[in-house]
C-alpha positions in Angstrom: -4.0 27.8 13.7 -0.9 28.5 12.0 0.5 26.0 9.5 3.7 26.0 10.8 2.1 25.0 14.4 -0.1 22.7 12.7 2.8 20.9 11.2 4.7 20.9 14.7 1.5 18.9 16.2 1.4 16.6 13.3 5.1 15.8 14.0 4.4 15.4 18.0 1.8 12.5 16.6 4.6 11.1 14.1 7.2 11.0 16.6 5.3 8.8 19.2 6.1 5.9 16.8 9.9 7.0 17.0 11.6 3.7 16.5 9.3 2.5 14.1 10.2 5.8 12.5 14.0 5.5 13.3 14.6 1.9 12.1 12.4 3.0 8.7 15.0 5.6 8.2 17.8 3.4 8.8 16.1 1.3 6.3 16.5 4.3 3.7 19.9 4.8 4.6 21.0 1.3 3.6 18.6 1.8 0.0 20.5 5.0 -0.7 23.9 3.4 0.5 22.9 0.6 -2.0 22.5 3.3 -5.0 25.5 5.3 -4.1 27.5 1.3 -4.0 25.8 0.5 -7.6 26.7 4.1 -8.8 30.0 3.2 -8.0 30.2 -0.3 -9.2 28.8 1.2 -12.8 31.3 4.0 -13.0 34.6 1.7 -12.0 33.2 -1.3 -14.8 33.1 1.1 -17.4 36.5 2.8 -16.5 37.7 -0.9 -16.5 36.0 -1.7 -19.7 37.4 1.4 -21.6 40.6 0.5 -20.8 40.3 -3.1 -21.9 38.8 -1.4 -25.1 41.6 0.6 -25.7 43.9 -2.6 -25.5 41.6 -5.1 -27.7 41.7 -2.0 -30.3 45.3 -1.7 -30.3 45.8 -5.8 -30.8 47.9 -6.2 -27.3 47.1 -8.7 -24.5 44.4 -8.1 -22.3 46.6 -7.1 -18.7 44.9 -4.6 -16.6 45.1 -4.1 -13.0 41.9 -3.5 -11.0 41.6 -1.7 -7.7 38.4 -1.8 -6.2 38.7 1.6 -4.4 35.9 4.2 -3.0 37.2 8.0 -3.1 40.8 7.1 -1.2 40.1 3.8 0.5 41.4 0.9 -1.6 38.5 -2.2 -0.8 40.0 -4.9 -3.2 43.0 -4.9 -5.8 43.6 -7.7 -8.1 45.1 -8.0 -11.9 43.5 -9.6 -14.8 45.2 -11.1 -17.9 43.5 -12.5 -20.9 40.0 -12.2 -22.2 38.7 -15.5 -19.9 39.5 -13.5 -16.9 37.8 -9.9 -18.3 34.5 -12.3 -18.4 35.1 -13.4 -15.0 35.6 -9.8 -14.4 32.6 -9.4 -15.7 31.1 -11.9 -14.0 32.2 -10.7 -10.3 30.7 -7.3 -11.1 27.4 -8.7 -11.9 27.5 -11.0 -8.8 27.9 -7.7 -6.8 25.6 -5.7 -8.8 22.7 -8.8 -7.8 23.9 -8.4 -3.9 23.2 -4.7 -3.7 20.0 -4.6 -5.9 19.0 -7.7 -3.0 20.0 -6.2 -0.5 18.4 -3.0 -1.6 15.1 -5.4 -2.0 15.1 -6.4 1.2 15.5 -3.1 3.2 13.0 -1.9 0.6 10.9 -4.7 2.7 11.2 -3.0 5.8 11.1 0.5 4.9 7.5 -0.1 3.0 6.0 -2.1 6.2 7.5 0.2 9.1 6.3 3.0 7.4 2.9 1.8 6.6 2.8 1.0 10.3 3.6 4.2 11.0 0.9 5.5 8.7 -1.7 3.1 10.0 -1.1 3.6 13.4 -1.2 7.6 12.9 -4.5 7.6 11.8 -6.0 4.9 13.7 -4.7 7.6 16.9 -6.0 10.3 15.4 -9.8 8.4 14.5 -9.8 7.3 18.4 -8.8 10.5 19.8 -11.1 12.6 17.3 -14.1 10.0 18.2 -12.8 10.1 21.8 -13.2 13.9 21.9 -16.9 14.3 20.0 -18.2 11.7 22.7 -17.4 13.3 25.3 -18.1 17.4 23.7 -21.3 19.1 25.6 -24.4 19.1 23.6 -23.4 23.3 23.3 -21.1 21.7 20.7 -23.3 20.4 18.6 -26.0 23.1 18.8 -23.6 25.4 17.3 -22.6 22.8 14.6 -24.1 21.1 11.6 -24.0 17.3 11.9 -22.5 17.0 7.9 -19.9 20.2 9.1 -18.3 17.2 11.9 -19.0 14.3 9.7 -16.5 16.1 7.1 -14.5 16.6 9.5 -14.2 13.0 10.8 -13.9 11.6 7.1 -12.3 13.9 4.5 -10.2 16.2 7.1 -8.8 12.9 8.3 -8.4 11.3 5.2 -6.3 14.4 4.0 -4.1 13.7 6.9 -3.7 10.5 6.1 -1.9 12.3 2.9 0.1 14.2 5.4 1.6 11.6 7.4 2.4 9.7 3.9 3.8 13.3 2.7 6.0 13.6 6.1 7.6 10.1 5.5 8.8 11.0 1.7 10.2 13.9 3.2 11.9 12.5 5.9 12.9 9.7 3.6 14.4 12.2 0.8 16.2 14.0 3.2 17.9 10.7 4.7 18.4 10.1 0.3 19.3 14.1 -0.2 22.0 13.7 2.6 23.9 10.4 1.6 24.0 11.1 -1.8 24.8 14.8 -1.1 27.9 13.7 1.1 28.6 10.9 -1.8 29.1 14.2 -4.3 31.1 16.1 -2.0 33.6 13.6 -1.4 33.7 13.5 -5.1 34.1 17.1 -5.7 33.2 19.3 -3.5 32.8 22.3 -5.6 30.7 21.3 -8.2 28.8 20.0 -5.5 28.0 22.9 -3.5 26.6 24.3 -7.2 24.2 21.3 -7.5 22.7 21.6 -4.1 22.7 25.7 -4.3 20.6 25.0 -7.7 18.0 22.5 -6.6 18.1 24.7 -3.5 16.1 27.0 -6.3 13.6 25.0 -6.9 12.5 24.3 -3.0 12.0 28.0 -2.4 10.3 28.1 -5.7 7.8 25.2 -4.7 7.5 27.0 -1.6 6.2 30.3 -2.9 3.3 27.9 -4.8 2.8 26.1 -1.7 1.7 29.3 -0.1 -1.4 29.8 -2.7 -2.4 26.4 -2.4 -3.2 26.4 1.6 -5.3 29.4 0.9 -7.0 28.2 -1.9 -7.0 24.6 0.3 -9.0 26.5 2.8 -11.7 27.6 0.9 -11.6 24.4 -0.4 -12.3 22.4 2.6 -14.9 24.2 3.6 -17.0 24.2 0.4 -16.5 20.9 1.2 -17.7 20.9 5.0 -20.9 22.8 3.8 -22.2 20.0 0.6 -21.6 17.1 3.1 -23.9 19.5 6.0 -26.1 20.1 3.2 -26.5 16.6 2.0 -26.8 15.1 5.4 -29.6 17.8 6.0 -31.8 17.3 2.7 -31.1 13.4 3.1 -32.8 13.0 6.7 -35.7 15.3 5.4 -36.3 14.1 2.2 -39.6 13.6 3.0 -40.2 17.5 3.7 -38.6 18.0 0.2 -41.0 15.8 -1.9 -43.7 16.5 0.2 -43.2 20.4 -1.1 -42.4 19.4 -4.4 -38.4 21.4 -3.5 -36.6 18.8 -6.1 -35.3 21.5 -8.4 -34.9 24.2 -5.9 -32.6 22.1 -3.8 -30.9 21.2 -7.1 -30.9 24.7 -7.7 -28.6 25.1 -4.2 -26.7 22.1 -4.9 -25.3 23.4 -8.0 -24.0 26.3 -6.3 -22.5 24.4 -3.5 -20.2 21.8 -6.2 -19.6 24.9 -8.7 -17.9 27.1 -5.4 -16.1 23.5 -4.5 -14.9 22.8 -8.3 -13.8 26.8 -8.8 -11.4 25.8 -5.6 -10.2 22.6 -6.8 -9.5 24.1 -10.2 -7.7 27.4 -8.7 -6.0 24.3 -7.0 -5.2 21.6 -9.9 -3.8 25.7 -12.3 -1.0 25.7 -9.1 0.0 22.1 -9.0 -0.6 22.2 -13.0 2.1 25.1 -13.1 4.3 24.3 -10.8 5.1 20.5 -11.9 6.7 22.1 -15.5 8.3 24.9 -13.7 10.4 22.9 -11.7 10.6 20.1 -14.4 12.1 23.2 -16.5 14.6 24.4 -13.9 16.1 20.8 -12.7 16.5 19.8 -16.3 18.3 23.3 -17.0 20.2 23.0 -13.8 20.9 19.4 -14.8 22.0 20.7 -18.1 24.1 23.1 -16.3 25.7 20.4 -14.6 26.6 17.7 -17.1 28.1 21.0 -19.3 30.4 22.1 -16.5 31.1 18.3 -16.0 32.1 17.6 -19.4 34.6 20.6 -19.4 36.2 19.2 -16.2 36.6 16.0 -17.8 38.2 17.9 -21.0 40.5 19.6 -19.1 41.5 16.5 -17.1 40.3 17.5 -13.7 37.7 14.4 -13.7 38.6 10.5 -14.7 35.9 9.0 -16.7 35.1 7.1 -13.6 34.0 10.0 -11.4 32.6 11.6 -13.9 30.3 8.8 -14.5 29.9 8.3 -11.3 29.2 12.2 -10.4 26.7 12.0 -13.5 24.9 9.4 -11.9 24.9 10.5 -8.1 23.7 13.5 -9.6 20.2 12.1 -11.2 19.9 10.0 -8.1 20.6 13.4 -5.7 17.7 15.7 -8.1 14.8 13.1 -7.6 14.5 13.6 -3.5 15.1 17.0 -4.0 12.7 17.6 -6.2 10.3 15.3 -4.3 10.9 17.3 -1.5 10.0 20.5 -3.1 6.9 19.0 -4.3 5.9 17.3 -1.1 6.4 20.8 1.3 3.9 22.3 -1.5 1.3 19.2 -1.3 1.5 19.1 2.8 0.3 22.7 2.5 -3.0 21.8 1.4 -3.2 18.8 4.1 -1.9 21.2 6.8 -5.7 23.3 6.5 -7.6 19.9 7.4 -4.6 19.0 10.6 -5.9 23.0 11.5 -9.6 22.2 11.7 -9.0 18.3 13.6 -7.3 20.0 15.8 -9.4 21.9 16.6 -12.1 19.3 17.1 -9.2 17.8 19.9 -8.8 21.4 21.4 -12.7 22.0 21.7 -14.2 21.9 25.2 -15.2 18.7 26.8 -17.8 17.5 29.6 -15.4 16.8 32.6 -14.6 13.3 33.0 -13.8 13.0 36.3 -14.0 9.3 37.2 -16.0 7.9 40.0 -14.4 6.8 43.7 -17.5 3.8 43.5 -20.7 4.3 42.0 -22.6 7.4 43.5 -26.4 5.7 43.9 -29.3 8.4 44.0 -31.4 7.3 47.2 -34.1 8.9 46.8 -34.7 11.3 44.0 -35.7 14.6 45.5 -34.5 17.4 42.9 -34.3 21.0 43.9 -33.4 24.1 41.9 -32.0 26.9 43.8 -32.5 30.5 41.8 -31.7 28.8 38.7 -30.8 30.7 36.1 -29.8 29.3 32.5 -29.3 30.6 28.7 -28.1 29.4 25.7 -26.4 32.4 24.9 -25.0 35.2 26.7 -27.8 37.5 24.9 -31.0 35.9 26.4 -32.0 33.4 29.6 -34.2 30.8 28.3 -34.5 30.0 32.8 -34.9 33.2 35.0 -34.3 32.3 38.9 -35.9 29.0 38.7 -36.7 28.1 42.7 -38.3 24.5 42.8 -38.2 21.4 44.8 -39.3 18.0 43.7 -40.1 15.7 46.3 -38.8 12.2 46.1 -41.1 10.1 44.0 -43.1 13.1 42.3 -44.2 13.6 39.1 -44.3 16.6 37.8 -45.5 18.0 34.4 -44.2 21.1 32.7 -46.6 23.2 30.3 -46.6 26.4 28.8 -45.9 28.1 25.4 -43.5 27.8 23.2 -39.9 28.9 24.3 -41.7 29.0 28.1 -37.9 26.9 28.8 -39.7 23.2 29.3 -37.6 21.6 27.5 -34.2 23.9 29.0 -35.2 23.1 32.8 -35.1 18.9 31.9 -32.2 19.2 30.4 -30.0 21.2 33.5 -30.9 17.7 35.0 -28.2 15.5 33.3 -26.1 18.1 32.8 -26.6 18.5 29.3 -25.9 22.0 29.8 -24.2 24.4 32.4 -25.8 26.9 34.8 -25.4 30.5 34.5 -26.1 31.3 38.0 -27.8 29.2 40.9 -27.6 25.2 41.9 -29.5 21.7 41.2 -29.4 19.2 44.0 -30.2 15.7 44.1 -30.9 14.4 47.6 -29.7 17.5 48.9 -26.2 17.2 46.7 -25.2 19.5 44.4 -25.2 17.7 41.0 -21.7 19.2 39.7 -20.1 17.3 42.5 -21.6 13.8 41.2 -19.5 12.4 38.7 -21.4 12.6 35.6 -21.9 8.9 34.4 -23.3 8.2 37.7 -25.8 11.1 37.4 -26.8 10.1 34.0 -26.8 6.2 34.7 -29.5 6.7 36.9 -32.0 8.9 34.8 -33.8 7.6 31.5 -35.2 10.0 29.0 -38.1 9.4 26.1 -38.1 11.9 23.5 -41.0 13.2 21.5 -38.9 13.0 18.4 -37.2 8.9 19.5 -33.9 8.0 18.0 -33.4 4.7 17.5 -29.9 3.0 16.1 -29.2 0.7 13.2 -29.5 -2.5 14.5 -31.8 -4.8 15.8 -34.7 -4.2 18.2 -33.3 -6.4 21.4 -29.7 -4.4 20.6 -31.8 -1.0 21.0 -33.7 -2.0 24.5 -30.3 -3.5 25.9 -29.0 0.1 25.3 -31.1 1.5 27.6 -28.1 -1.4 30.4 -26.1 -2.9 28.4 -25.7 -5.5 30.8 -29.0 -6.8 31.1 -30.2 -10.6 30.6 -32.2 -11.3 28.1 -35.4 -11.8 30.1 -35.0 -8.6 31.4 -34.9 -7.2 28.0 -38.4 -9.5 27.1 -40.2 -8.3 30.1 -39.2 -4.2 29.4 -40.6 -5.0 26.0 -43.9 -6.5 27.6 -44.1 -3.1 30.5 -44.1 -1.1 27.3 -46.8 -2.9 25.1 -44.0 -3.8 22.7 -43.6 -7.4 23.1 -46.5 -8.3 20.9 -45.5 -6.5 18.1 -42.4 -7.6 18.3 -43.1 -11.3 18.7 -45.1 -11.0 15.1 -42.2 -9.7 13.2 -40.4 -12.5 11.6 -37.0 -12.4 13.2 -38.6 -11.3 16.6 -36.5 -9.4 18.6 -33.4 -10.2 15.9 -35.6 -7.4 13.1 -33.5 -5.3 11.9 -34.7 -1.5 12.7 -32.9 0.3 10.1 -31.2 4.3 10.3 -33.1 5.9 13.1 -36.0 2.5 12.9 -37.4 4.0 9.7 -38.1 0.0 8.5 -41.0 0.4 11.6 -43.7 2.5 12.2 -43.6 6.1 14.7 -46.2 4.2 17.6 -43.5 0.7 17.3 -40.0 3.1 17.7 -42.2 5.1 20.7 -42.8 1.8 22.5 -39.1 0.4 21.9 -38.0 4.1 23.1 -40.0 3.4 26.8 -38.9 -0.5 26.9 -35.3 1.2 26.9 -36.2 3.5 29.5 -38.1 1.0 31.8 -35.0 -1.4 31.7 -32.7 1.4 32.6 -35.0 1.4 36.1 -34.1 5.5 37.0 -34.5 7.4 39.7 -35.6 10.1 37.5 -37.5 9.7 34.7 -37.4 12.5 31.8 -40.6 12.6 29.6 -41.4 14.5 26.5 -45.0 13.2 25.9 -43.5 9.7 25.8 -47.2 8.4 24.9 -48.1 11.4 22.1 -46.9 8.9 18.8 -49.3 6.0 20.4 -52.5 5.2 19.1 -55.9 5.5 21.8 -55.3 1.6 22.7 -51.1 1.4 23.1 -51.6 5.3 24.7 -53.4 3.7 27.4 -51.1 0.5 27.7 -48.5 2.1 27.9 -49.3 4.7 30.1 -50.7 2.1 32.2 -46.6 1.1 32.6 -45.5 4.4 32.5 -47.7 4.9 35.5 -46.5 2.0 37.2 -43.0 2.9 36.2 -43.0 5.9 38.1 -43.8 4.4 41.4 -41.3 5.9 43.8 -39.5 7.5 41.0 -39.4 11.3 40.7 -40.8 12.2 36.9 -40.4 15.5 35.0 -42.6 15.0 32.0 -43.1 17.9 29.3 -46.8 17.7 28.7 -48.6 18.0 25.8 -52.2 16.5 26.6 -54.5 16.6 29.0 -54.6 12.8 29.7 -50.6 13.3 30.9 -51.7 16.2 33.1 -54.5 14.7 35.2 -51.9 11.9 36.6 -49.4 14.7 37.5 -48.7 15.2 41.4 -47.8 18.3 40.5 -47.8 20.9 37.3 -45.4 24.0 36.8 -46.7 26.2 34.4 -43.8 28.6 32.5 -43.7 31.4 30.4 -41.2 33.3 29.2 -38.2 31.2 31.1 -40.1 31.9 34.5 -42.2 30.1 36.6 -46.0 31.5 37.1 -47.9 29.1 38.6 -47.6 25.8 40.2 -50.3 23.6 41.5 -52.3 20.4 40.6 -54.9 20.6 37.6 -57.9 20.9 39.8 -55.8 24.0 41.7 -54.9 25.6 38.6 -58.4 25.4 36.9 -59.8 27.6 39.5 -57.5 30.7 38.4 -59.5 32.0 36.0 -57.1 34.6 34.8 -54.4 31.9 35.4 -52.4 30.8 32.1 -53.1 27.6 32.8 -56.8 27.5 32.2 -55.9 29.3 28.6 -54.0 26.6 27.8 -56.1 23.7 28.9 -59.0 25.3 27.3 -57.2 25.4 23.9 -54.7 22.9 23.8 -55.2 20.2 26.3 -57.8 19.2 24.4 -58.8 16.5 21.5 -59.7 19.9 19.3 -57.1 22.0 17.3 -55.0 24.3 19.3 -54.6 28.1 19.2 -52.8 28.9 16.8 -51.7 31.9 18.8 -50.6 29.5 21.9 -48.5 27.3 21.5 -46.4 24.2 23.5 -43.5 23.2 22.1 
């Protein structure tokens, strides 16, 4: 995406806190009316004051007469004899000079929390719309992504644009500054000022041609730093695989490599910024210089009082800070505009359709049919090929076969996880992309080979499985899945805290927590990857004691592993290569002696080491 479009979108996002925005700004116009009125107030006390000097020097009476006038509008006149009324003189300045600087105070109040409100608000949008957006992204999305690449994205990309939204209110504030004090100039003298803004005119397009290198560079830098947090989040969750292969210095070894590429950026980076700071410090002094020389000469010559020269002097410091802050801060937004570009396109990404539910579609009856099914991952290869299968209401059904056979593809086409290619799944005898999907996936429960668990505690973990659940309901999941007693020892019971992904208990405890979730979901379709494989002999037969009950009436798809999980099958679908080959029960498919089946169960479904050359996963 274009920076320029990028920065259109950030200012789409700004503008939806408009009045907040507006009365800010209005804020900044009564701060910078409030340095052009103390300007003034300086420049007419020390006209009055020279002249009162010139008087005291010469030895005559102190009689001057004061008019209180901006450019050609007279505000106040008055006369003042004597050196007791020059002190009160004095006096009534200072008075004034302490009712702008308060005033100025206290719209400095308002600018400083509207604007942080602004801020705030931005990003708290842009966290809720980002989160809102991942949520709901197909699991296609996150095949194709590294979990540290959208974690980066979600912290440091939207951290930078917290910089951006701070960098778009300076610049909308030193504009609102640039303009007052601009128009306070050229009432002044408009010649000299159309030479002041023509100079510090320089120095934008000069920041602008550094602000150019910077995105690039920016770039390259945010991605070096999309790939260490991807690489850290990876070698983190399997540290255990790296200490177990003794990989400390090799991963080093890539580390290094990863910071270095990210410091090189950050350095091309910080030699920009480091240049460009002096360069225009260099030309706004020398343009400053320019000034106060052409200034002085007009003075000379008589063309300027002391008073508006003074007074031009100091509107002109005033006007070359927001100018120059404005230089700086279209060069810094560069760099923040390459992080807006990648968040939006997080928000742009496809989503699972969210089409909300007329009342809650119930599943009867759990029949599941697949009409010449076909399925890939890619557009290269099918991982299904014409899959034709009906489940009966109440079935259970194992899948086996080798590795890649598409097990683990044809459970997930269930919920939707993924799209077809070609072909149709019904649920009693509806197509399932007409059934809104968090009806469809409220009513089927899946256990994982490989659980995840959440941080937490081991009651919040079941109650996921229906979050609105009573707390007996929760206790008697627990007991269906031989978890209770475990549980029931641990100190804190139920309260125990789990840890990242339940690493503070053991595989066979997170297994059992995993199937208490999924019996207190009560589905109509169960989805099973060897929900029992983690369990030791005694728990494996508890719990598949439940399991068994559990899938009374309720059509299961489990991915099968063992020979125990086969024998209680209704039904078992043998694939290979993404197609089906056989189908029968165990006793049926034993007899094919040339079948696949019998290979595998000879091999692999049995309490000796598999084939090597056959595999399941």
């Amino acid at each position: 995406m274009k920076s320029s479009l990028s920065l259109l979108r950030l200012l789409k996002y700004f503008l939806r806190y408009k009045w907040r925005v507006i009365s800010g700004l209005i804020a900044v116009a009564v701060m910078s009316a409030a340095d052009t009125a103390s300007a003034f107030l300086t420049a007419r006390l020390f006209e009055i004051l020279q002249t009162i000097s010139k008087q005291v020097q010469s030895g005559a009476d102190i009689s001057v007469p004061v008019v209180i006038k901006m450019y050609n509008w007279i505000l106040y006149s008055f006369h003042i004899h004597g050196k007791d009324e020059s002190f009160q003189l004095i006096y009534r300045f200072a008075f004034a000079f302490i009712i702008v600087i308060v005033l100025k105070v206290v719209f400095m109040y308002m600018r400083e929390y509207l604007m942080s409100s602004v801020r705030e608000k931005f990003l708290m949008r842009f966290r809720i719309e980002l989160f809102d957006t991942i949520i709901i992204a197909p699991i296609k999305y996150f095949d194709t992504r590294k979990t540290g690449q959208i974690m980066s994205r979600l912290t440091n990309d939207v951290n930078n644009l917290e910089q951006s939204v701070t960098l778009m209110i300076d610049i909308s504030q030193n504009i609102i500054y640039t303009i007052i004090f601009a128009v306070a100039l050229f009432l002044t003298n408009w010649q000299l000022t159309i030479i002041t803004i023509v100079l510090f005119s320089i120095s934008g397009v000069i920041s602008r041609k550094f602000g150019d290198r910077i995105r690039f560079n920016s770039r390259e830098l945010t991605n070096t730093i999309a790939d260490i947090s991807a690489f850290l989040q990876e070698k983190i969750s399997a540290i255990r695989i790296v200490k177990s292969f003794a990989r400390e210095v090799h991963e080093k070894g890539l580390f290094k490599k990863k910071a270095e590429s990210n410091y090189h950026y950050s350095m091309k980076i910080a030699r920009i910024v480091a240049l460009l700071n002096p360069l225009n410090e260099l030309f706004n002094i020398s343009a400053a210089s320019l000034l106060i020389i052409i200034t002085g000469f007009l003075f000379i010559r008589g063309v300027m009082t002391m008073e508006s020269m003074i007074y031009f002097m100091i509107m002109m410091i005033f006007l070359s800070k927001p100018v120059k802050a404005l230089g700086e801060s279209f060069a810094r937004i560069q760099k923040t505009l390459v992080s807006a570009a990648y968040v939006f396109e997080i928000i742009d990404s496809e989503t699972e359709p969210q089409r909300p539910s007329m009342g809650h579609y119930a599943i009867q009856r759990g029949e599941v049919e697949f009409n010449h099914v076909t399925f890939g991952y890619n557009d290269s290869a099918d991982a299904l090929k014409n899959i034709n299968l009906k489940i009966h209401a109440g079935e259970s059904v194992a899948l086996v076969g080798p590795s890649g056979s598409g097990k683990t593809s044809l459970i997930n086409l269930i919920p939707r996880f993924y799209e077809l290619r070609s072909g149709e799944i019904l649920i009693d005898g509806i197509n399932i992309k007409t059934i809104p999907l968090v009806d469809l996936r409220e009513q089927i429960a899946i256990v994982p080979q490989d659980v995840v668990l959440f941080s937490g505690t081991i009651y919040d973990n079941i109650r996921y499985g229906r979050l609105e659940a009573s707390r007996e309901e929760i206790i008697s999941a627990a007991q269906a899945a031989n978890a209770h007693e475990f549980i029931e020892r641990m100190e804190k019971g139920f309260q125990t805290e789990i840890g990242e992904r339940g690493v503070q208990i053991s595989g066979g405890q997170r297994q059992r927590i995993a199937i208490a979730r999924a019996i207190l979901r009560n589905p109509r379709i169960l989805l099973l990857d060897e929900a029992t494989s983690a369990l030791d002999t005694e728990s494996e037969k508890m719990v598949q004691e439940a399991l068994n009950h559990l899938m009374i009436n309720r059509t299961s798809f489990i991915i099968a592993h063992r020979l125990s999980t086969v024998v209680h099958c209704d039904r078992i679908i043998v694939l290979e290569g993404g197609s089906m080959v056989e189908e029968g029960t165990h006793e049926e498919l034993l007899q094919n002696n040339n079948g696949l089946y019998k290979k595998l169960s000879a091999f692999q479904f049995t309490d000796k080491p598999a084939d090597t050359n056959v595999g399941t996963a």
